[in-house]
ROGUTI-459912 format. One record per residue (C-alpha): x, y, z. Coordinates in nm, 3 decimals, decimal comma. Layout:
BEGIN
X/Y/Z;
...
***
This chain:
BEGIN
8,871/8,354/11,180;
8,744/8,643/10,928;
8,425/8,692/11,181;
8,683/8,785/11,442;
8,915/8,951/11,281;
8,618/9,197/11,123;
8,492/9,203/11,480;
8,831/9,295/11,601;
8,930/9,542/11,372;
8,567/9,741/11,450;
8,615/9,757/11,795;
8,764/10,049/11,971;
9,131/10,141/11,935;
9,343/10,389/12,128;
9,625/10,294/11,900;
9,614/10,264/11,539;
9,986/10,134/11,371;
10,184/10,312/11,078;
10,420/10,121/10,888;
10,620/10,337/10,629;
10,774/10,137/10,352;
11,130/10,065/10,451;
11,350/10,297/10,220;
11,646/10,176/10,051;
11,911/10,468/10,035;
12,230/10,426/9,944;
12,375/10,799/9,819;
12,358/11,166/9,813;
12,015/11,218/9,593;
11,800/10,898/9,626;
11,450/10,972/9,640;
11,177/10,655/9,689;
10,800/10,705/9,646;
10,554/10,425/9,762;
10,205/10,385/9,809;
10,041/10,109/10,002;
9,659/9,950/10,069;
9,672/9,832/10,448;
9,399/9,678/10,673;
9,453/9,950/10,948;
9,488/10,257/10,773;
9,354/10,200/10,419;
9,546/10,393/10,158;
9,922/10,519/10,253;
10,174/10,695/10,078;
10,560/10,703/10,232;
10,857/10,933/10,098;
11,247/10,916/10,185;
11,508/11,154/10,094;
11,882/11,173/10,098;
11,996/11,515/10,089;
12,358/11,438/10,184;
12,564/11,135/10,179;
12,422/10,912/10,480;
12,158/11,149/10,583;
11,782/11,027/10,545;
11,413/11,160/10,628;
11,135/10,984/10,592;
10,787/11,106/10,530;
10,429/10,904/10,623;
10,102/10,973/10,638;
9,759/10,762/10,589;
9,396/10,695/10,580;
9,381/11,071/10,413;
9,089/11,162/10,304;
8,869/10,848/10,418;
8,570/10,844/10,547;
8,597/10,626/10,866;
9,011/10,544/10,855;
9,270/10,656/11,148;
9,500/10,986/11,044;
9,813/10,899/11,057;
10,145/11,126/11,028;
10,483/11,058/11,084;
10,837/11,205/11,046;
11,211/11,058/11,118;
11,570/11,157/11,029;
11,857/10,939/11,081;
12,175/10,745/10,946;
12,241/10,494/10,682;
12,582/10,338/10,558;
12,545/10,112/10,260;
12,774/9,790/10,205;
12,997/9,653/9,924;
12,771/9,307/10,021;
12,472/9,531/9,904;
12,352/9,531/10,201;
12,225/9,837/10,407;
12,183/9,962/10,789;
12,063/10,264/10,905;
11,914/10,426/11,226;
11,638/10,675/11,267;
11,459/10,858/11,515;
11,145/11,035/11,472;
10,727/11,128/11,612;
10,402/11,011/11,495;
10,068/11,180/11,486;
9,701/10,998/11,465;
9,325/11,044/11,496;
9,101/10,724/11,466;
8,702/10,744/11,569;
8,490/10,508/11,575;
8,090/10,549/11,621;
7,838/10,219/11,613;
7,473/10,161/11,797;
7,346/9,837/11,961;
7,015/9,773/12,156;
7,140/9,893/12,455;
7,360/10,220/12,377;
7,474/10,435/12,107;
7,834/10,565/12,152;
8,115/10,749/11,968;
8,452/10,693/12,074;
8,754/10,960/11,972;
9,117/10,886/12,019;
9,445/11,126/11,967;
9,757/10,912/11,972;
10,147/10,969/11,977;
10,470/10,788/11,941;
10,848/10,905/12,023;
11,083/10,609/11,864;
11,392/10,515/11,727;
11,463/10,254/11,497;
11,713/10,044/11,334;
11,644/9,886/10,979;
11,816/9,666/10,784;
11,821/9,618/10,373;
11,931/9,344/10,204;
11,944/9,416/9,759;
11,917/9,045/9,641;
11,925/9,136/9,298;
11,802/9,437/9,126;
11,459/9,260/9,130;
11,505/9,160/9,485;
11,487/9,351/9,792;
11,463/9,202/10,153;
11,432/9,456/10,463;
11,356/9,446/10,853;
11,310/9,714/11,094;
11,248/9,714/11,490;
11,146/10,065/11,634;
11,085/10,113/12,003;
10,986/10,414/12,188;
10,642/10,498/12,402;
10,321/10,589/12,322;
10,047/10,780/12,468;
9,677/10,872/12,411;
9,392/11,084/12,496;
9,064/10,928/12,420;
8,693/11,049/12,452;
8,438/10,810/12,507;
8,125/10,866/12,496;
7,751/10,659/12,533;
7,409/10,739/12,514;
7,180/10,471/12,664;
6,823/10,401/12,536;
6,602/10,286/12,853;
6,692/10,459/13,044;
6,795/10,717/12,878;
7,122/10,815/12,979;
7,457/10,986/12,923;
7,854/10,883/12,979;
8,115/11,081/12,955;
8,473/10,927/12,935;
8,790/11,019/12,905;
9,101/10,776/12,876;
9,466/10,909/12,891;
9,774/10,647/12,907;
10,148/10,644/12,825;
10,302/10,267/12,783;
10,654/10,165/12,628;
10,596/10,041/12,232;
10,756/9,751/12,005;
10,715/9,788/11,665;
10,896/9,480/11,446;
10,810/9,494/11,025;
10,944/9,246/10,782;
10,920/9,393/10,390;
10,998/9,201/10,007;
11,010/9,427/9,698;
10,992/9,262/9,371;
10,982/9,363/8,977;
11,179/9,600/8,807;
11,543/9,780/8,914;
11,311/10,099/8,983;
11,004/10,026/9,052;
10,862/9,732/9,246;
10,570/9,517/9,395;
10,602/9,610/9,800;
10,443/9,313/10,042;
10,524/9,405/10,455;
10,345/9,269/10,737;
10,407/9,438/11,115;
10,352/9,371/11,423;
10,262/9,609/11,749;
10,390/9,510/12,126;
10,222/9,733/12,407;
10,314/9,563/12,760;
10,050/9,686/13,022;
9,795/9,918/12,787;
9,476/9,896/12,922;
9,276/9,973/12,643;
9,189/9,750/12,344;
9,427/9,783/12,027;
9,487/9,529/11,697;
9,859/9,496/11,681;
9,833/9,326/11,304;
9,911/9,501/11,021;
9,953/9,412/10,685;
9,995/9,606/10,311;
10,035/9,533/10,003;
10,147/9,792/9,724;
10,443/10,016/9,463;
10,771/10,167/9,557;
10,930/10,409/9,313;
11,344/10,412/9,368;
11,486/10,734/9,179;
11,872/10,651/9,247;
12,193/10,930/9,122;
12,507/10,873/9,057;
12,729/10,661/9,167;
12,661/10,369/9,499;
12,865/10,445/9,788;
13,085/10,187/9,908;
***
């Protein structure tokens, strides 16, 4: 199982998943900070705001800065109306960004493979505050996707050149289940997703899977 999961998460990919933490906002002011280690993108950082009561944006972006990770970007603004039950649904919408590239050499071929990726979705997640030590969440987002990708090989005997470029747009499910656990403010963030792409030709790994902190910088008083 570890030989093919190495071998699949070398191979080629058109499509490389996000996953921002799932933010927990509840009132006018609420800031969380998190920072996650994932087997996609490496090192992540997310960012949600509340500037007015019910209003959120959320921030993403990963694999900065590493040699040989996707870029990854994404944005989203949408709803949220906390619960007396401490519970919490919202509903976003939003547009990702990435770069992966991949190069490798066999026997046969050398080749360097370059893809530029997009997603439009919208979303729905859900919050559940167990305890102050205790958070669970869940978020679906759907939308579509589409790519560019250049694909190139250079063959040893004979030597020889190809030259190809791969462009496809195909509907996108993105489920992610999330626990948060320590301290009232700051807590131990496990998530694992999951990436649905009906009908994509090309060759993506739909696991993903992080481990990491989440900062929650609450004011005032909960809304009801």
């Amino acid at each position: 199982m570890i030989t093919l999961l190495t071998g699949l998460m070398a191979s080629c990919a058109v499509y490389v998943p996000s996953m921002p933490d799932i933010a927990r906002l509840e009132q006018k002011g609420d800031l969380e900070l998190g920072a996650s280690a994932t087997i996609q993108t490496g090192i992540e950082f997310s960012a949600a705001y509340s500037p007015i009561d019910h209003l959120g944006i959320q921030l993403y972006m990963g694999g900065l800065g590493i040699d040989d990770w996707p870029m990854l970007f994404r944005g989203a603004v949408g709803y949220y109306m906390p619960f007396d039950n401490r519970t919490t649904l919202a509903f976003y919408g939003g547009l990702s960004q990435g770069y992966s590239y991949y190069d490798g050499y066999s026997s046969i071929e050398d080749y360097v493979f370059q893809s530029w990726f997009n997603t439009a979705f919208i979303e729905a997640d859900y919050g559940w505050r167990v305890c102050d030590w205790l958070e669970m969440s869940a978020r679906l987002a759907g939308g579509a996707m589409w790519y560019t990708a250049d694909h190139d090989r250079y063959y040893h005997n004979p030597e020889s050149y190809d030259h190809e470029v791969l462009q496809q747009t195909v509907p996108i499910l993105e489920p992610t289940l999330q626990l948060r656990f320590g301290t009232e403010h700051l807590k131990i963030n496990v998530k694992a997703g999951w990436t649905w792409m009906p009908a994509s030709t090309q060759f993506y790994f739909p696991l993903q899977f992080g481990v990491g902190l989440s900062l929650h910088l609450p004011t005032g008083t909960r809304l009801k």
